[in-house]
C-alpha positions as CSV (number, residue, x, y, z in Angstrom):
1,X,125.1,116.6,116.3
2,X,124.1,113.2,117.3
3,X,121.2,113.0,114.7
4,X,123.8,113.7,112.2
5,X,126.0,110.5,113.9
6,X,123.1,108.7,113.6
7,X,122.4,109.0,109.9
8,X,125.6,108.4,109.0
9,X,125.8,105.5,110.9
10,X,122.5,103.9,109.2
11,X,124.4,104.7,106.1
12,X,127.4,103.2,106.6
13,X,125.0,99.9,107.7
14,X,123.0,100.0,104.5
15,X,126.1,100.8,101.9
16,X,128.6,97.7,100.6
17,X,131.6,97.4,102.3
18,X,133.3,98.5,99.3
19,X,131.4,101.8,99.0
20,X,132.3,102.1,102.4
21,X,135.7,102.6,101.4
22,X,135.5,105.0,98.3
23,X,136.5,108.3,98.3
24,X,133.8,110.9,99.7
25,X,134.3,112.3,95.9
26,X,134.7,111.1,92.7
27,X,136.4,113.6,89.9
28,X,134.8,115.2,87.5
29,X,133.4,113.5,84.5
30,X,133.6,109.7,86.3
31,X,131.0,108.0,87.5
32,X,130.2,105.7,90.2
33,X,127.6,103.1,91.5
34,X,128.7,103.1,94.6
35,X,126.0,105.3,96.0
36,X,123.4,102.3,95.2
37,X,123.0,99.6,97.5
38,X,123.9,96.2,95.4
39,X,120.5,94.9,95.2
40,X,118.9,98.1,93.8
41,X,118.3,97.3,90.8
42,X,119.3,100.5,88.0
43,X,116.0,101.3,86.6
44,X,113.0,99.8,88.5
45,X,109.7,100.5,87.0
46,X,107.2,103.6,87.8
47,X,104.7,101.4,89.1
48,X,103.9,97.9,90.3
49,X,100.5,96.2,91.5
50,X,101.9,97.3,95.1
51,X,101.8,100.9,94.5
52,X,99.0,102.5,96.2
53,X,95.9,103.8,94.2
54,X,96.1,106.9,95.2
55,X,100.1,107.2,94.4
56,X,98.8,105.9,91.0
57,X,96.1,108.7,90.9
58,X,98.5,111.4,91.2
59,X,100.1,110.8,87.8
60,X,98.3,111.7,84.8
61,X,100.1,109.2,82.9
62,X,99.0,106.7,85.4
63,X,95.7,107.6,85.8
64,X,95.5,107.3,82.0
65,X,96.3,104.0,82.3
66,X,93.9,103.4,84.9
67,X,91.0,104.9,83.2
68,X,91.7,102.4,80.5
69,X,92.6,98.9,82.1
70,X,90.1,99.4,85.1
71,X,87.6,102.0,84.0
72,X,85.3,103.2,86.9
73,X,88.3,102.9,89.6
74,X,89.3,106.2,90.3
75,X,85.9,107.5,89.6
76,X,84.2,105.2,92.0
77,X,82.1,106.1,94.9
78,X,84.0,104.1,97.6
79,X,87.6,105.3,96.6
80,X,88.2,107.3,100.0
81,X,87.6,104.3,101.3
82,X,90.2,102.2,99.0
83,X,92.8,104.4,97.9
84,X,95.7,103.5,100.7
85,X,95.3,100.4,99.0
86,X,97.3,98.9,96.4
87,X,95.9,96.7,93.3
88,X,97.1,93.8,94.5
89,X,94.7,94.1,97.9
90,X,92.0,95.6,95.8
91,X,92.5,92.9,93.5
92,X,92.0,90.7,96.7
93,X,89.5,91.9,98.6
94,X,86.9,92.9,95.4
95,X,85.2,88.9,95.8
96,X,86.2,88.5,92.2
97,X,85.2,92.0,91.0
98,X,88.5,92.5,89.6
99,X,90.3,89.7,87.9
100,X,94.3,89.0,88.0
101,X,93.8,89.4,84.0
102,X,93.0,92.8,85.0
103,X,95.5,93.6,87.5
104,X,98.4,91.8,85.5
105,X,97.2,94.2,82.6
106,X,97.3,97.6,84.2
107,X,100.5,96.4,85.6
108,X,101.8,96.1,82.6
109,X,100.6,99.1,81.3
110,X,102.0,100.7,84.4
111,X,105.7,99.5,84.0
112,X,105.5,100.8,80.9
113,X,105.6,104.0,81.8
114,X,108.6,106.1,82.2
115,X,110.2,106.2,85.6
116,X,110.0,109.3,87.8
């Protein structure tokens, strides 16, 4: 019982006041926004440079991309050791091994993609 106070609390804190308001249910066939936070934006893209490689390397689409705008990435011998990490920190911690042409390019190609 009190976990269940406790959610609902945190999301009545994180919803609009005017969501706050709004019936539990809306009828049938209407729809609402209210269940997003105002911020969210409607359709963020799949991926950013801040996803982690190994999110990246679960999708086949991605991975795709990868192969293509950073070929020898996922395939590279030190990837345990680098796959938490997100292009962005790879991007800044490879001494200049990986360019922000590069990064700014599989991004790109990443955003591209459809979301999921």
């Amino acid at each position: 019982m009190f976990l269940k106070q406790c959610c609902a609390g945190l999301l009545l804190m994180t919803l609009p006041a005017a969501a706050q308001d709004a019936p539990a249910s809306a009828p049938a066939g209407t729809t609402t926004t209210a269940s997003l936070p105002a911020n969210t934006p409607a359709s963020a893209p799949a991926y950013s440079r801040d996803t982690p490689v190994e999110k990246l390397a679960s999708d086949p689409a991605a991975v795709a991309v990868l192969n293509k705008d950073l070929p020898g990435l996922l395939t590279a011998p030190e990837f345990a050791m680098f796959k938490s990490m997100s292009l962005k920190q790879l991007q800044q911690a490879s001494g200049g091994d990986l360019s922000e042409v590069d990064i700014a390019k599989a991004e790109a190609d990443l955003q591209a993609l459809p979301a999921h």
